[in-house]
Phi, psi and omega in degrees: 000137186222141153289113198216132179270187179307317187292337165285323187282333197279313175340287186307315195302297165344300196263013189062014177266341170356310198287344194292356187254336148313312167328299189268324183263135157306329161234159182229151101210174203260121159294169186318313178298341208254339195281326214270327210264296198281345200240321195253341179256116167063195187239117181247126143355114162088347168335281212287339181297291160319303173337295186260016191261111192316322201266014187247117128269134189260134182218143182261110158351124165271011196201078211291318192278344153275328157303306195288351205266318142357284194307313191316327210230334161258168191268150163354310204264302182328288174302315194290356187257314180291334119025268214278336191286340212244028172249315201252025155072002183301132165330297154202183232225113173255153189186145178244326186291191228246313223274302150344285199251039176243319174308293199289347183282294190293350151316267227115012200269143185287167148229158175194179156171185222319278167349323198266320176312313191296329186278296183320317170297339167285292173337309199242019136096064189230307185243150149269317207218113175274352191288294171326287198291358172279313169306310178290321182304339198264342143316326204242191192270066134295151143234109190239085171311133158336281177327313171307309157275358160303271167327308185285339164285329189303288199315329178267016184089355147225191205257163178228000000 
């Protein structure tokens, strides 16, 4: 069971992969704050993809005064993810910002997001190629150093 914030879904939505995260992981779910963030503020890449997707469960936190205590240093969808990972025991916790998953590390929380999903979808023969779609991300408000996509192609094998 994995915890997944906003940035791997509007990412995945972006490249047209949203499915790789049932495909790998067993379970999915989103606190309240990440559907909202992604389905509900303004119109975002992957809204409606998220909206309709049957297998993202969305659940409300049971534990409000840790979000706030969150919220001092993060945004809504952020805390409510790290929240939700470490009230249900998730294996891990996908998340990109840098600031996120520097919190949740110091949590104990396993981590990943939308680059590692990805490189685990190559490995495991979900994808051929990651190099197009590591471009159109790197095309969109995604943020990927050059050194980073070098390294995530070297680990699947290819070139940049």
């Amino acid at each position: 069971m994995i915890v997944v914030n906003s940035s791997p879904l509007i990412a995945l939505s972006r490249i047209g992969h949203l499915q790789l995260l049932p495909d790998i992981y067993s379970e999915v779910y989103i606190p309240l704050a990440v559907q909202e963030e992604v389905v509900s503020v303004g119109i975002r890449v992957g809204a409606e993809a998220v909206k309709n997707a049957s297998w993202i469960h969305v659940v409300t936190v049971s534990n409000p005064s840790a979000v706030r205590w969150f919220r001092k240093r993060l945004d809504a969808g952020e805390s409510e993810a790290i929240v939700l990972a470490m009230e249900l025991n998730a294996e891990l916790l996908l998340m990109d910002e840098l600031r996120g998953r520097r919190i949740a590390d110091a949590m104990g929380l396993n981590i990943s997001g939308t680059l590692g999903t990805l490189v685990l979808a190559k490995n495991r023969g979900f994808l051929t190629e990651l190099k197009p779609l590591l471009e159109v991300l790197m095309t969109s408000e995604f943020r990927m150093a050059k050194s980073l996509y070098h390294q995530v192609l070297s680990l699947v094998g290819e070139t940049g």
